[in-house]
C-alpha positions as CSV (number, residue, x, y, z in Angstrom):
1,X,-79.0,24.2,-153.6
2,X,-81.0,24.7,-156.7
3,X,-82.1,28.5,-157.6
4,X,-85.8,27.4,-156.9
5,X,-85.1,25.9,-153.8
6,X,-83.3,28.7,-152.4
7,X,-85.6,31.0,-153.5
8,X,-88.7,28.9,-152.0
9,X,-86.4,28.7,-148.5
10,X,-86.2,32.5,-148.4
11,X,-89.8,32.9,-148.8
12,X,-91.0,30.6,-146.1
13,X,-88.5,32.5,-143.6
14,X,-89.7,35.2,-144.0
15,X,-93.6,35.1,-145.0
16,X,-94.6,32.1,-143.3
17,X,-97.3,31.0,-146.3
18,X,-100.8,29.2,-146.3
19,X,-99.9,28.1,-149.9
20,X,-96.5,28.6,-151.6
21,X,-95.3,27.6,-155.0
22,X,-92.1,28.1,-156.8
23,X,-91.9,27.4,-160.6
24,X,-88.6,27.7,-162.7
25,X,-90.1,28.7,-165.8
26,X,-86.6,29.4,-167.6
27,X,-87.7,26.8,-170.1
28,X,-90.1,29.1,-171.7
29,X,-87.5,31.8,-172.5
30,X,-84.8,32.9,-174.6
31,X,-82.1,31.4,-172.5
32,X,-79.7,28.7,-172.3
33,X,-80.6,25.4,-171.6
34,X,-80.4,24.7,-167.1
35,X,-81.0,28.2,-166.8
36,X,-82.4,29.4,-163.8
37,X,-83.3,32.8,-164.3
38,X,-86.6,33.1,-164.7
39,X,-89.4,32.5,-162.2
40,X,-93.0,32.7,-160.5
41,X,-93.8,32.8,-156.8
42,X,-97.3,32.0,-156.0
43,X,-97.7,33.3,-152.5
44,X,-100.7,33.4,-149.8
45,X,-100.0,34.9,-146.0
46,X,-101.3,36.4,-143.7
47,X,-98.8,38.3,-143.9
48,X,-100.3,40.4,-146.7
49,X,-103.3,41.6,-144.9
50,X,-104.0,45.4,-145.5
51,X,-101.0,45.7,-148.0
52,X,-101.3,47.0,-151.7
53,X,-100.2,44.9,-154.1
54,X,-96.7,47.3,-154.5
55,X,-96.1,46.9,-150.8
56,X,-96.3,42.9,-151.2
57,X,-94.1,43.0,-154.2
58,X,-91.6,45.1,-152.3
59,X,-91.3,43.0,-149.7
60,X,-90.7,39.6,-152.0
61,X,-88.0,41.7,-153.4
62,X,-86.4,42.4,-150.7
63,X,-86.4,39.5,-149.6
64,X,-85.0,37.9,-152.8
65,X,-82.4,41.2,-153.3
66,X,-79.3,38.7,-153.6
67,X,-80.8,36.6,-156.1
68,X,-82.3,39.4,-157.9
69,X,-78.9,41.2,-157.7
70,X,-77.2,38.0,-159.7
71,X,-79.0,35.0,-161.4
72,X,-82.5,35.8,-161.4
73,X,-83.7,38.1,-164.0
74,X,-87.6,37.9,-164.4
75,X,-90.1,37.5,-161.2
76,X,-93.2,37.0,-161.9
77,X,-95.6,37.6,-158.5
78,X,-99.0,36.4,-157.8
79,X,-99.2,37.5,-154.4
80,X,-102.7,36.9,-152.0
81,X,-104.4,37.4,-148.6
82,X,-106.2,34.4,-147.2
83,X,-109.1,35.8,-148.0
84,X,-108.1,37.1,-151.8
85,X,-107.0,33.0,-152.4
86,X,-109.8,31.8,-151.1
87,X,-112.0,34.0,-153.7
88,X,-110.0,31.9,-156.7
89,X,-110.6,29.3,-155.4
90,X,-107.2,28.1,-155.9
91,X,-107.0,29.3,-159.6
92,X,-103.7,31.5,-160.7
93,X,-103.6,33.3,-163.7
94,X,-101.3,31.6,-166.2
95,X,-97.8,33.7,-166.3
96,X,-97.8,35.0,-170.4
97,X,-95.4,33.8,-173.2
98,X,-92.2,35.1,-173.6
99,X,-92.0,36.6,-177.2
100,X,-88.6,35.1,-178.0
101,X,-89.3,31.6,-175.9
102,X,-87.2,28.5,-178.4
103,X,-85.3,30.5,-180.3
104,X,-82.4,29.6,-178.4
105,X,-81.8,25.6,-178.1
């Protein structure tokens, strides 16, 4: 099974989401082409209701401890109520460049 996939898997468990997307966005960083080590979960639940945004990203962590233990080194979170997504109206800030991203081919 694919990093992403795994990771998506986990996450659906566990936070049963409105809306969840999974992006491997490796590509845009110093590492080796096929990497998956870099990624960013775009997450609405219900599950979320009442929580600061620390206690959500705990909770994804935890969740993803093995992966974040071993391949995955960067996890970027954009984390939402129902209510919070619907205010975006489905809109996600883009994740930022990596400083180094293509210097390694």
């Amino acid at each position: 099974m694919m990093m992403r996939e795994q990771i998506e898997k986990k996450i659906r468990v566990e936070f049963t989401p409105l809306y969840l997307e999974v992006v491997d966005e490796s590509y845009r960083h110093n590492v080796l082409a096929g990497s998956e080590s870099h990624f960013k979960v775009v997450l609405v639940s219900d599950r979320f209701n009442g929580e600061r945004i620390l206690s959500r990203h705990r909770a994804i962590y935890g969740v993803l401890e093995d992966e974040l233990a071993g391949p995955v080194h960067a996890l970027a979170l954009q984390i939402y109520t129902v209510k919070e997504w619907e205010g975006l109206q489905d809109t996600v800030p883009a994740s930022p460049l990596c400083h180094s991203a293509g210097l390694m081919a």
